[in-house]
N, C-alpha and C positions, 0 to 999 in steps of 0.2 A: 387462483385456486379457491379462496373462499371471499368471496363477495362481500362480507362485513369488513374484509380488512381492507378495501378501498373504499367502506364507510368514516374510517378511522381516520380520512386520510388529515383533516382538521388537527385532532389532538397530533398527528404523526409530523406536521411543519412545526408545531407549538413545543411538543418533545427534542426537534431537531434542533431549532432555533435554542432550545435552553442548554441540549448535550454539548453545542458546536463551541459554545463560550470555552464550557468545561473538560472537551477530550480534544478538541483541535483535528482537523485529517491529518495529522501529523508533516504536512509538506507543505509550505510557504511560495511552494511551485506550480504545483500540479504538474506533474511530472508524466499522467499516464498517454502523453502524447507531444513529438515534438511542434506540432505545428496546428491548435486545437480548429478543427474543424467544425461548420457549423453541422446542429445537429439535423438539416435536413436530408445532406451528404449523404445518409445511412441509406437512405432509399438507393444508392448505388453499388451497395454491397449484392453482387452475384447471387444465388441459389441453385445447387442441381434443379434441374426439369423433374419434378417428381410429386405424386399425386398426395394429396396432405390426408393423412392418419383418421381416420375413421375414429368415431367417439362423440362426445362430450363434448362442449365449449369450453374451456379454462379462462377465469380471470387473474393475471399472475402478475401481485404489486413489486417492482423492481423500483429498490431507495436506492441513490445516488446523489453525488455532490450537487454542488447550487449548479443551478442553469446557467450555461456559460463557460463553465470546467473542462478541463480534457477529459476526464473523467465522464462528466453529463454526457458529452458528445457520445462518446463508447460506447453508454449505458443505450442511447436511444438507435444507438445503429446495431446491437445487440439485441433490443425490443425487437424491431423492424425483421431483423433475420429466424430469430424464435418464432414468431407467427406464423412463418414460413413452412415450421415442423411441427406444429399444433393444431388440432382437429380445427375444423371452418368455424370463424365466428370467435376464434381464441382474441384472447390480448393479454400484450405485457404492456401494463402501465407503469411507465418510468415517473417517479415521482423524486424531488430534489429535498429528501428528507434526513438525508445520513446525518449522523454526527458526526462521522469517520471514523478511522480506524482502530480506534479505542472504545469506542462505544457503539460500532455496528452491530456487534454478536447481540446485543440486548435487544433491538428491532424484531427480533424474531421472537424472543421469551415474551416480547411484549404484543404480538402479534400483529405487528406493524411493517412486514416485509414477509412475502415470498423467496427474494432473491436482493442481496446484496455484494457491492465489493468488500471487503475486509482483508488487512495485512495477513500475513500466515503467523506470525508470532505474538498478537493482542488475539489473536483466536485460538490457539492455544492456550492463551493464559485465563481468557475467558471460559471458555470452557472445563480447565483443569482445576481452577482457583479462583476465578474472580477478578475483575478490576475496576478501576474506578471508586472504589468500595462498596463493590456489589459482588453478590455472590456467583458461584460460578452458575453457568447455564448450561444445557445440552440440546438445546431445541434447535441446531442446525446441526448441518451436514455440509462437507465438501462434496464440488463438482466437478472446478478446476483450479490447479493449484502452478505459481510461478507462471504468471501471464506477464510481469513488467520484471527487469533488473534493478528493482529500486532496494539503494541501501543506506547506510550511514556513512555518508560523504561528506567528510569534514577536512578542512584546513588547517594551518597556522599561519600567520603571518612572515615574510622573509625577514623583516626588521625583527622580532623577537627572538627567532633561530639564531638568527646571528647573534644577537643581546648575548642570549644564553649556551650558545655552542650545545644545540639539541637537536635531533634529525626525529624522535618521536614525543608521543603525546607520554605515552610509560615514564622516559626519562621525564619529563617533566614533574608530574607527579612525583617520582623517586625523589628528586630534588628540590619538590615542593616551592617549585617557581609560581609569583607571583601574574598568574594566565585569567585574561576576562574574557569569557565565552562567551560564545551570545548562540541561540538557539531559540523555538517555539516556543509560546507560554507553556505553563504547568499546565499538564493533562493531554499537551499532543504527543503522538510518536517520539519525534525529536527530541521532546523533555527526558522521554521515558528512558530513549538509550542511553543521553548521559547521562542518567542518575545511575543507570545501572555500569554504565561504564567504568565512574566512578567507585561503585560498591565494591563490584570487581575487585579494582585497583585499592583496596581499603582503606579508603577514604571519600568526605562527606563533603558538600554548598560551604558547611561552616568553615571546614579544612581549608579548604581551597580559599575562602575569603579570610582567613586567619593568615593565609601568607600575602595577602596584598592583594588577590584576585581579583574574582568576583563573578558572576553567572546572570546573564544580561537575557530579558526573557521579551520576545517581539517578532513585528511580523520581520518576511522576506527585504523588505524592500529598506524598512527603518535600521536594521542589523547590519545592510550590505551599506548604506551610509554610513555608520558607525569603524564598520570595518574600512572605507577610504578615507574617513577621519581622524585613524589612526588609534579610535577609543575603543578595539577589539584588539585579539591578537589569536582569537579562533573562534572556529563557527562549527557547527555540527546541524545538518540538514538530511531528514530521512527522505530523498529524492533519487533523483538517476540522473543519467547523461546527457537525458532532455532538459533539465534544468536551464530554464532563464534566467533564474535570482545567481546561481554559480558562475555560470556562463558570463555577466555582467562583470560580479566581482576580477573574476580571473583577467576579465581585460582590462580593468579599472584600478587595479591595487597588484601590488607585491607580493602574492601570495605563493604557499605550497601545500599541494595536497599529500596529507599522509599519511603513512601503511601503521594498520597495530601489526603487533608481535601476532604468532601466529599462538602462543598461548593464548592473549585475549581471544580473536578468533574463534578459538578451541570452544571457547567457554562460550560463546555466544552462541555458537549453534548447540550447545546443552541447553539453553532459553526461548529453543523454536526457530531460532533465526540458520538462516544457510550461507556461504558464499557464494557473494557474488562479484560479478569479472566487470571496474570501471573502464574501460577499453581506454590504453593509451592515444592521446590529443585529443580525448571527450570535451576536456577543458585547454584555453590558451595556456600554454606553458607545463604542464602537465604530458613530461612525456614518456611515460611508461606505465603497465596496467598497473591497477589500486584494487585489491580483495578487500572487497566490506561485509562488514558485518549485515546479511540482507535481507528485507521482510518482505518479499513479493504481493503483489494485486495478487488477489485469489478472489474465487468467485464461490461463494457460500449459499445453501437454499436452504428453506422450511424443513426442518424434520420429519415433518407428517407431507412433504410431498409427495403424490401419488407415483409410484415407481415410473410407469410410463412419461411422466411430463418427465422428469430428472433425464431420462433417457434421450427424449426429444431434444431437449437443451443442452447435453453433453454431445448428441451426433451435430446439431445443428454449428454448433462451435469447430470441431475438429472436421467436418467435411469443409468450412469454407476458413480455414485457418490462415490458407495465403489470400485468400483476401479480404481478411479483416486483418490483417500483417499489412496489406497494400496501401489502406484505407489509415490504418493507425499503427505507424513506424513502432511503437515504443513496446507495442507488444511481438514482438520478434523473439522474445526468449518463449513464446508458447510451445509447448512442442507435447504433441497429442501422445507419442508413446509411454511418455515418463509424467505427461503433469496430471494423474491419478496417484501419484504415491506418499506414501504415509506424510515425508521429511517436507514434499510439496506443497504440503496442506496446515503447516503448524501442526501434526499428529492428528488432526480432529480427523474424525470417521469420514468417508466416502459414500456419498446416497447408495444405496441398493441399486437406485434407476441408473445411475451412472458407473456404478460396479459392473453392471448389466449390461452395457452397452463397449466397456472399455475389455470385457473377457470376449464377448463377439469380435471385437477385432484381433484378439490374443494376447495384446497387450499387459494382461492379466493374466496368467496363467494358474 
């Protein structure tokens, strides 16, 4: 869209590099695909026979995860198909600069993205409040909202259930059992739920390690050791069914996945969050569906996009849905009727160009 901001692209890796430390993409998985494809694969993504839009050339910077992510992969076979609906001579430069989903919405205030992925509940909060301790922003828009079923898929161990004769995490708290959780560092998604989860629940880190606990903070792989070493007794991961770090666990350790009360729940989707459905046998042993608390991939643009491009990118998407669903399993919850709506987006606004384009179909009414 504006050609300075794939000048920036420099300070935009040195920004990303410093936020990644400090907001984490909140998943220890990469979850946005089960089986990450490389990114030249996009070139195989179909397109209607149709003549490309008269206009302008667009340069349109798309941030995304490091190169190598299921994530990246998505981003550049989603580049690849955009081009396809933007006047001749367009491009979407995929660039591997996120900090993720706690610190995506600020790419834009800082003019370092066109188009990013971002959770739907850190962009609510972003936008409404602030996070990270920054203040809030308005400089995006939603496009599409509830593209993956990622939520907060957490455990306990069978050994401690049994210890303590408890089937939920609630009870636990109420009884203020002595539980070591292990999750993302401070600043990813993952941290974020349970801290909030805990507030919820009213109580604090301190609480919980005043009964013998403790809150164990690392990646995927060093926590899923931990937990078959018997030095966890739960885990909380902001991921989905694609999950390899879970996946592993579940076949390697004694565990059980499990359901909050539907008052938590309640209270989650009051924070932007939605349910979402963990399909029973996603995981070994795991056999009945799990409702989470859930923050879906959402796709976010520039505020100041020109209505037309937002348009181009919203039809481009929903005319080849089944096959970028073909292409990347994980996005099968897309679904072009409903994923314009308020609850689908974190509350944040809907572009004009993609307002535009989802009333053409009637979906808007």
């Amino acid at each position: 869209m504006k050609k300075s901001r794939s000048m920036k692209l420099f300070s935009a890796i040195l920004c990303g590099a410093i936020l990644l430390s400090a907001a984490g993409c909140g998943s220890s998985s990469s979850p946005a695909s089960s089986a990450p494809a490389p990114a030249s694969s996009a070139a195989a993504i179909s397109t209607p026979a149709a003549e490309k839009p008269q206009g302008e050339a667009v340069s349109l910077l798309y941030s995304t995860h490091s190169v190598g992510t299921a994530t990246y992969n998505i981003a550049a076979g989603l580049g690849q198909l955009w081009e396809n609906y933007l006047p001749e001579g367009s491009m979407v430069d995929v660039q591997p600069t996120s900090p993720g989903g706690m610190g995506a919405p600020y790419l834009f205030a800082d003019g370092l993205a066109d188009i990013a992925f971002v959770n739907g509940a850190p962009a609510k909060w972003a936008y409404e409040e602030g996070v990270l301790g920054k203040p809030a922003t308005q400089e995006f828009r939603g496009l599409i909202g509830s593209l993956t079923a990622v939520g907060a898929v957490n455990f306990m161990t069978q050994a401690f259930l049994d210890k303590y004769s408890v089937t939920t995490f609630e009870e636990v708290i109420e009884k203020k059992l002595p539980i070591r959780i292990g999750c993302s560092p401070k600043g990813s998604m993952d941290e974020k739920i349970l801290e909030m989860l805990l507030e919820y629940l009213g109580v604090t880190y301190d609480d919980v390690k005043s009964w013998g606990g403790d809150i164990v903070h690392g990646g995927g792989s060093d926590l899923a050791a931990m937990v078959k070493d018997g030095k966890l007794d739960m885990m909380l991961d902001q991921t989905s069914a694609q999950s390899s770090t879970m996946t592993e666990i579940a076949m390697t350790a004694k565990i059980k996945f499990t359901q909050w009360t539907d008052e938590t729940l309640d209270w989650f989707t009051t924070q932007g969050f939605e349910r979402v459905v963990l399909p029973a046998n996603s995981f070994s042993g795991q056999t009945e569906d799990i409702i989470l608390a859930g923050s879906p991939d959402c796709i976010y643009v520039a505020k100041d996009m020109p209505d037309d491009v937002a348009y181009a990118l919203a039809k481009g998407m929903c005319e080849n849905r089944d096959e970028l669903v073909r292409q990347y399993s994980s996005l099968a919850p897309f679904d072009p009727p409903s994923c314009w709506k308020p609850e689908k987006l974190g509350n944040v606004p809907l572009h004009s160009g993609a307002e535009k384009y989802f009333k053409e179909l009637g979906y808007i009414k």
